[in-house]
C-alpha positions as CSV (number, residue, x, y, z in Angstrom):
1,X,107.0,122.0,84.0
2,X,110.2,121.2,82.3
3,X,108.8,119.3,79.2
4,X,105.9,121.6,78.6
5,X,108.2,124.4,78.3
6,X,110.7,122.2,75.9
7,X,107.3,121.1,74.1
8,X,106.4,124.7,73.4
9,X,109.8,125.4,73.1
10,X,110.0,122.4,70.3
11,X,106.5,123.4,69.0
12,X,107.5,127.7,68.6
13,X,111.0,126.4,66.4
14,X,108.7,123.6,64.3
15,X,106.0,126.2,63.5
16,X,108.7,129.1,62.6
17,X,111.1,126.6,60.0
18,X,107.8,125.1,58.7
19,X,105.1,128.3,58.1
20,X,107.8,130.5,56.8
21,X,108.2,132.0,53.1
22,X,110.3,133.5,51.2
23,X,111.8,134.6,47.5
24,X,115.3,132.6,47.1
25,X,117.3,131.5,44.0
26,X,117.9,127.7,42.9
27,X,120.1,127.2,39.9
28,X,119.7,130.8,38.3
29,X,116.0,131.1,38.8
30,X,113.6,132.8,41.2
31,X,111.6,130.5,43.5
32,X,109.3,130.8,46.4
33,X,110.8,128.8,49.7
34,X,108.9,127.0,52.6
35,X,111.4,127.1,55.4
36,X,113.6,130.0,56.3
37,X,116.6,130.7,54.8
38,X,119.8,128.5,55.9
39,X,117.0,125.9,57.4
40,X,116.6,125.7,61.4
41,X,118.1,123.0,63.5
42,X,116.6,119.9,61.4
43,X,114.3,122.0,59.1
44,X,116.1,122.6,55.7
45,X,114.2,124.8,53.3
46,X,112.0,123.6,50.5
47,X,111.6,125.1,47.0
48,X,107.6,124.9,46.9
49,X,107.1,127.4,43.8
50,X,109.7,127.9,40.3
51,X,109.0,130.6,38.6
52,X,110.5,131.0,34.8
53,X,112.2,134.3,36.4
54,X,116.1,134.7,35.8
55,X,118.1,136.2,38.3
56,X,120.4,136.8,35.6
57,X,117.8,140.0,34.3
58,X,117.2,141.4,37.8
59,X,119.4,144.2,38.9
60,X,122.4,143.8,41.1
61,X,120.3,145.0,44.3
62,X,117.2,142.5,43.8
63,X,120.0,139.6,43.0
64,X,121.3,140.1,45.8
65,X,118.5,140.0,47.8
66,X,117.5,136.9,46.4
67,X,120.2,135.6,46.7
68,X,120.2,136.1,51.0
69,X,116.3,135.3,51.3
70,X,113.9,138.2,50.1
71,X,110.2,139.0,51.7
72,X,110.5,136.5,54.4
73,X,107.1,135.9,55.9
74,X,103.6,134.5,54.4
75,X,103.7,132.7,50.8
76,X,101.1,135.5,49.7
77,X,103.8,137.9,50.8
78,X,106.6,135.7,49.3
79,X,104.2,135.4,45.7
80,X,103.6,139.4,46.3
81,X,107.6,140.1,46.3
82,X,107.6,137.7,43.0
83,X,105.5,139.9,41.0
84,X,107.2,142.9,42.5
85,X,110.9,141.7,41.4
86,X,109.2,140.9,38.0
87,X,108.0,144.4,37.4
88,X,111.1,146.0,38.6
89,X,113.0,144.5,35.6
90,X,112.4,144.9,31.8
91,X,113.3,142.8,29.0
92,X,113.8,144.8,25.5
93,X,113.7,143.1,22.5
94,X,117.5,143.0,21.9
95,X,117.1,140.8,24.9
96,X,119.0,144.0,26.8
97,X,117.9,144.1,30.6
98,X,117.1,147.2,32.5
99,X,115.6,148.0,35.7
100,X,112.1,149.8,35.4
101,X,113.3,152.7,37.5
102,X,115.6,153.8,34.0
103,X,113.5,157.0,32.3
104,X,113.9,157.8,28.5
105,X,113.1,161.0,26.9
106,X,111.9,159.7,23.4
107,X,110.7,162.4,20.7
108,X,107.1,161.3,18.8
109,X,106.3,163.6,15.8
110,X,102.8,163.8,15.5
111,X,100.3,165.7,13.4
112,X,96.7,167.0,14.3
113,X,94.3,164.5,14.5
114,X,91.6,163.9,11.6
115,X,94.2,165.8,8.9
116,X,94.0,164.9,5.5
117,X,95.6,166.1,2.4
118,X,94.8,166.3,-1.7
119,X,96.7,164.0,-3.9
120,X,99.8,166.2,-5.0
121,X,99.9,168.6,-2.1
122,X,102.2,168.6,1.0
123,X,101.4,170.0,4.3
124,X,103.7,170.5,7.0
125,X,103.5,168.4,10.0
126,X,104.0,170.3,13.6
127,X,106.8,168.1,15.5
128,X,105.6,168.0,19.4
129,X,108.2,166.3,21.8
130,X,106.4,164.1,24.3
131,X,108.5,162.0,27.0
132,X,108.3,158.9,28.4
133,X,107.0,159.8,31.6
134,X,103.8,161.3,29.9
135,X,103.0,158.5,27.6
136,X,100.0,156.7,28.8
């Protein structure tokens, strides 16, 4: 009885450190880990997916979190948290990061569709204010 119950014993700590994902950081950048994180007993963890994701342009919370192990559990759950951290973050063009949860009110002058005008006349455009949050 003693050695089926250190089998199973054996066989519950292999199947945990070897079927385990989750989101981590090696050298700056966001990968997906087989193992879990810190290893168990002779199981280290083992980068099994880079991905060309900084942890430079997440926010301080998802770096963090990365940093400690984030979405441990199945690799589609580990690849689902991936896409996750990548649409929480947003590159502008400046190459300025922000987190997607940042609203701006930005005012679009617009005229009525279809308008035209006669060379040499002006007409007078209505200015409409439409914010960010109601932009399709």
């Amino acid at each position: 009885p003693l050695v089926v119950i250190l089998a199973v014993a054996f066989g519950v700590v292999w199947w945990r450190a070897t079927h385990t994902w989750y989101v981590g950081e090696d050298r700056g950048v966001v990968v997906v880990y087989r193992g879990v994180p810190d290893g168990l007993l002779v199981w280290n963890p083992e980068v099994v997916d880079r991905t060309d994701l900084k942890t430079g342009t997440l926010s301080e919370l998802d770096r963090d979190r990365v940093r400690t192990g984030y979405c441990e559990g199945t690799r589609a759950g580990a690849t689902a948290c991936v896409v996750e951290l990548r649409d929480r973050r947003q590159v502008r063009p400046t190459g300025v990061v922000t987190t997607a949860a940042t609203s701006t009110t930005v005012p679009i002058t617009t005229t009525a569709p279809g308008t035209t005008t006669a060379p040499g006349t002006t007409t007078r455009a209505r200015a409409t204010t439409t914010t960010a949050d109601q932009l399709p």
